[in-house]
N, C-alpha and C positions, 0 to 999 in steps of 0.2 A: 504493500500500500504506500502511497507516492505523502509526504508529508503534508500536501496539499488536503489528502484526504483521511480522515481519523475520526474518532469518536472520541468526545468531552467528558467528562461528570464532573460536576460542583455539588456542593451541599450548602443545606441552611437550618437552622433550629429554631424552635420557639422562645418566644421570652420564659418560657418554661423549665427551658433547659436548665442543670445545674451553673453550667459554665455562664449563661447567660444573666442567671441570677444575680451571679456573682459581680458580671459585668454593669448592671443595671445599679445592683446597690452599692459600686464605688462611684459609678458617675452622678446616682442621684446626691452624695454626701460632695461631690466635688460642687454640681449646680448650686448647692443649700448654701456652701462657704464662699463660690465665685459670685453667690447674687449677692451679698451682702458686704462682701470686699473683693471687691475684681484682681486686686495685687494678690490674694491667697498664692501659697505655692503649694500645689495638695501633691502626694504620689500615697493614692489608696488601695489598699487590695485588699479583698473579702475572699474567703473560706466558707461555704456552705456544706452542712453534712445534713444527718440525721439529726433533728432538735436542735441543731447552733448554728448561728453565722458569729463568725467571727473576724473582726477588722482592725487591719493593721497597716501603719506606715507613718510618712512622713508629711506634716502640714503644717504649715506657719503663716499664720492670722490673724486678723488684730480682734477676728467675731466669734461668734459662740455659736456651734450648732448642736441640738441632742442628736447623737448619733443614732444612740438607740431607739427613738420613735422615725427616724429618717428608714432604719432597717426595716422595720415593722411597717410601716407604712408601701412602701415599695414592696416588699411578698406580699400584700395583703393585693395590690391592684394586680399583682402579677394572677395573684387566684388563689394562689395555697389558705386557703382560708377556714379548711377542715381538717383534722387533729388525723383523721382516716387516710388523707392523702399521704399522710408520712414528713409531712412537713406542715406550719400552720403560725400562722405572723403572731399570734395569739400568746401559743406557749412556746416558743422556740427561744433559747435562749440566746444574748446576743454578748458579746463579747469585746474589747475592744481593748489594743494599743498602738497607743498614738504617741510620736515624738514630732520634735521640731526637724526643718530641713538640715542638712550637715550644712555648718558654716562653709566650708570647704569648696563645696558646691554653690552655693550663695554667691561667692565671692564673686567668679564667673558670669552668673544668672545676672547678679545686679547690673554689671559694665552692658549689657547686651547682648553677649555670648551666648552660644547653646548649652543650655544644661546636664548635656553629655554628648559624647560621641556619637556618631553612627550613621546611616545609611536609610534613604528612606526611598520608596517607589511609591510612583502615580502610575494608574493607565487609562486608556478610554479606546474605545473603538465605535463603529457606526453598524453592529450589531443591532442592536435596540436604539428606542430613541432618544434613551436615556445616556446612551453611550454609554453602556458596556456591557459586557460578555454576555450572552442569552442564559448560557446552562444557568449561571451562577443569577440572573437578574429573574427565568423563573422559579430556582428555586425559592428565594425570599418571597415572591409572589404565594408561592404555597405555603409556606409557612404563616405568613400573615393569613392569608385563607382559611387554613385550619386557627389558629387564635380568635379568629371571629366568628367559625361556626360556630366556636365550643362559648364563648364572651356574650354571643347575640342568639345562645337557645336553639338553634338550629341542628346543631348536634348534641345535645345535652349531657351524652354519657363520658363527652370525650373531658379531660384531665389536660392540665398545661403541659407538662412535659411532651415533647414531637422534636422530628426532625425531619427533613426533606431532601433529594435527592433527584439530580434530575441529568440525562448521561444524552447530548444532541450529536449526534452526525453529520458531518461536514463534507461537502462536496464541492471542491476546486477552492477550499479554505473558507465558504460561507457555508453558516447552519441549513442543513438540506430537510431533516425531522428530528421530531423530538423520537429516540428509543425508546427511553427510560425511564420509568417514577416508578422512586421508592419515597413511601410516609409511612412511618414508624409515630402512633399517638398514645400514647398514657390513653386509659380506658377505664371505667367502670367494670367489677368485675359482672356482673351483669348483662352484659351485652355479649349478642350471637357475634360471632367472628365476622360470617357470612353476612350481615346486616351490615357492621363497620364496615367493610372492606367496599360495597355496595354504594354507603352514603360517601364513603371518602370518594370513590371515583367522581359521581353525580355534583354533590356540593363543594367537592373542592378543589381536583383536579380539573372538570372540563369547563367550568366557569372562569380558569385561570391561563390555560395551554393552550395557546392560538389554535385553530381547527388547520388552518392551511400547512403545519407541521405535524400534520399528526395521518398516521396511515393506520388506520383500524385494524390491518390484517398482520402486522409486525410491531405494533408497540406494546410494550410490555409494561403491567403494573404490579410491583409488588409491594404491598398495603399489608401495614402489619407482618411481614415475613415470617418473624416467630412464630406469630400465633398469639402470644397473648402481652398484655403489655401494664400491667396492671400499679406492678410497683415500680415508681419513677419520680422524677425528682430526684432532690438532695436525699431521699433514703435510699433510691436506687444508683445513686451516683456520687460522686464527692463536687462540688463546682471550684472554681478556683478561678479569679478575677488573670483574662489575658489569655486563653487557654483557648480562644475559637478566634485568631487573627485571620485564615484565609476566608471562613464566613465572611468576618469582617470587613474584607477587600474585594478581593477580585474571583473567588473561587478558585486559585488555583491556576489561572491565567498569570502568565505573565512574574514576575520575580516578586522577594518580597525581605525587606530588612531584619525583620525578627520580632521589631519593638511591637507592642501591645497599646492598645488608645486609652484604653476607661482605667478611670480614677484617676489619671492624671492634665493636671494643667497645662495651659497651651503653651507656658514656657520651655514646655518636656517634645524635645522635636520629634521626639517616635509618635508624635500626635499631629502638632502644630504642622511639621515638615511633609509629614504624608499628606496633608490636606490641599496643602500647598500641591505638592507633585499632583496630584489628582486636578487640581484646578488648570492647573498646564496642559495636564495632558487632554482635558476636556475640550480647553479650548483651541486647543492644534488641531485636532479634531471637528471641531465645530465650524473651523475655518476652512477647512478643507485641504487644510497643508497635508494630511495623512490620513490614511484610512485607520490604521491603528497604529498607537504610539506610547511609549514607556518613560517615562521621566524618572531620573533616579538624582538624588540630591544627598550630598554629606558631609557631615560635620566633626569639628574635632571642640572638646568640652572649653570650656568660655572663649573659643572664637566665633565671631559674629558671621562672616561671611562663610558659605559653604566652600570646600574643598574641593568639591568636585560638582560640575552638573553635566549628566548624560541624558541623549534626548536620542531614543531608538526608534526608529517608524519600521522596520522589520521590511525594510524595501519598497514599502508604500506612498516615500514620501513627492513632492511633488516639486521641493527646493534642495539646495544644497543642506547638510543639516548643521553645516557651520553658521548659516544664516538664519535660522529657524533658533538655534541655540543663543547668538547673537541679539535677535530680537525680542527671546524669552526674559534675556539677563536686564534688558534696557525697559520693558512693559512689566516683571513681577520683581516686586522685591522680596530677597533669599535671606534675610540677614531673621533670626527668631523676631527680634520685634519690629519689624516690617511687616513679616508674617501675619504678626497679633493683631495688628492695627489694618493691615490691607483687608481682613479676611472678619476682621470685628470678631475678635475669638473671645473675647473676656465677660461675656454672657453666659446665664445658666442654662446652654442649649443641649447640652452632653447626655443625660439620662435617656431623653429620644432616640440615637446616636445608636446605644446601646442593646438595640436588636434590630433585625432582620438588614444588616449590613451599614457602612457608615458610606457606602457611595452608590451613588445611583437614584437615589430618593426626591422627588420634589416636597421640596420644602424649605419657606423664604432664609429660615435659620442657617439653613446650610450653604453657606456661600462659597463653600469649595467650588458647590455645584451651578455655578452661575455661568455663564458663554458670554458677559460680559465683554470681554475682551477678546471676542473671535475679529472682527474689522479690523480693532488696531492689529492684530498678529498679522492679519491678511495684509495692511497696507502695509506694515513695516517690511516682509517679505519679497515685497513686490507681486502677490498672487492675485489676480485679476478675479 
């Protein structure tokens, strides 16, 4: 099979998920402390198990947040709201140590610097209209689908915990059909198999999966695979804050630096930096300079300007990409607090953020995701 032609899979999970939980209640304690002091410098992680979340890290702030009704409050909209689920915002104990940021690090932060090393990726392509990758843009689609059947009574029996899966076929390098769906959902133990497996196709799948990708006599669904799925959550799983980054990006498309987004502040460029590359590569894309493209940005700890910027169109591109990379450095500012300020990151928009992926989504808060600047790219290039 010629590289042009292959087969994809992405995944995506509910807010349900362990991992997710995790990520949702470090970002909601980051919004609590960035609404009330935008200068906070938070690095939060949460621990979810059986009966405890537990949070830990580093945040220095002039405010007060209870952390522990911030936890409880956040499972509680997630759903776990029943002692039966195995997990339940009610009686779960919550746990918490917190210190101040290392001076050390500080020191850098303040002058402007990035607040550590490291490597970050954007991508976008003209897949979807959202620009980016199908597998990985329907699976979040299905997962938010399954959240709302089980949220809006439509599926009643289903439980938060799910995860989604979706594997497209590619012919001459564009998506030809969807193959694949797999959805794995926390259940009631009550419920016929054959019922679930039924309604997930009907209300969740086909109301989400374009028809014109879809070939009835070859695609495949496998719903619930086990067979039963009853204990899930934090008793079925341990969650751990930063544990689903390619959910978080791109599915799996394309490269990816390491760093983790929630619970930390935009001065933390595994966050701030990625967002940035994402808005690059959106709008290279958007301009038409490439069909699909990779942005990769690096830093070394309290130095302000990145190290490195790489701009990969994978052959697609339509200028030189000295000049493409030239007109990036002149139209976005790379420096951490240029970032903050170009990109209005010092808002409590982060909790949101923290399911069903951090790109791709409309939504005004997200301004990574703006095409703002596809003309000026286009005129600075010279691409007509």
């Amino acid at each position: 099979m010629s590289r042009m032609n292959y087969f994809f899979t992405s995944e995506s999970v509910t807010e349900g998920h362990p991992d997710k939980i995790a990520d949702q209640i470090s970002d909601a304690i980051l919004d609590a402390i960035i609404g009330k002091d935008p200068m906070s410098r938070v690095a939060c992680e949460t621990l979810v198990t059986t009966g405890l979340a537990f949070v830990a890290g580093e945040i220095s702030t002039s405010t007060y947040v209870e952390i522990p009704s911030i936890v409880r409050e956040t499972i509680k909209e997630i759903g776990y709201t029943r002692a039966k689920y195995g997990f339940d915002y009610e009686t779960c104990a919550v746990v918490t140590s917190i210190h101040e940021q290392s001076g050390d690090i500080a020191m850098g932060v303040d002058t402007g610097g990035a607040g550590d090393q490291g490597l970050m990726f954007g991508y976008a392509c003209n897949e979807t209209p959202e620009l980016m990758p199908l597998p990985i843009s329907l699976a979040h689609k299905l997962a938010m689908k399954l959240t709302e059947a089980r949220k809006t009574d439509v599926l009643p029996y289903l439980r938060p915990d799910g995860k989604t899966q979706v594997t497209v076929e590619y012919r001459n390098g564009r998506p030809l059909r969807i193959d694949t769906v797999v959805i794995s959902s926390q259940h009631s133990p009550d419920v016929h198999l054959k019922d679930l497996k039924e309604d997930i196709i009907e209300q969740v799948v086909k109301p989400v999966i374009p028809r014109e990708l879809v070939d009835e006599e070859h695609i495949k669904y496998y719903i619930n695979p086990t067979g039963r799925f009853v204990t899930g959550g934090p008793m079925g799983d341990t969650g751990l804050t930063g544990r689903k980054i390619i959910v978080d990006s791109y599915g799996g498309v394309g490269s990816h630096g390491g760093g983790a987004f929630s619970g930390k502040d935009p001065t933390k460029v595994d966050r701030s930096g990625a967002y940035m590359a994402r808005h690059i590569a959106k709008n290279i894309v958007a301009a038409g300079i490439a069909e699909k493209v990779e942005v990769q940005i690096a830093y070394a700890i309290g130095v302000p300007e990145p190290v490195s910027l790489l701009i990969d169109s994978f052959g697609t591109t339509k200028v030189p990409p000295e000049k493409t990379a030239a007109a990036v450095r002149k139209i976005f500012p790379l420096t951490p607090k240029g970032i903050i300020e170009f990109l209005n990151l010092r808002r409590p928009i982060y909790k949101k953020t923290a399911a069903y992926g951090h790109f791709g989504r409309e939504d005004a808060d997200f301004t990574w995701e703006k095409t703002d600047k596809a003309e000026a790219l286009k005129k600075e290039v010279g691409l007509k």
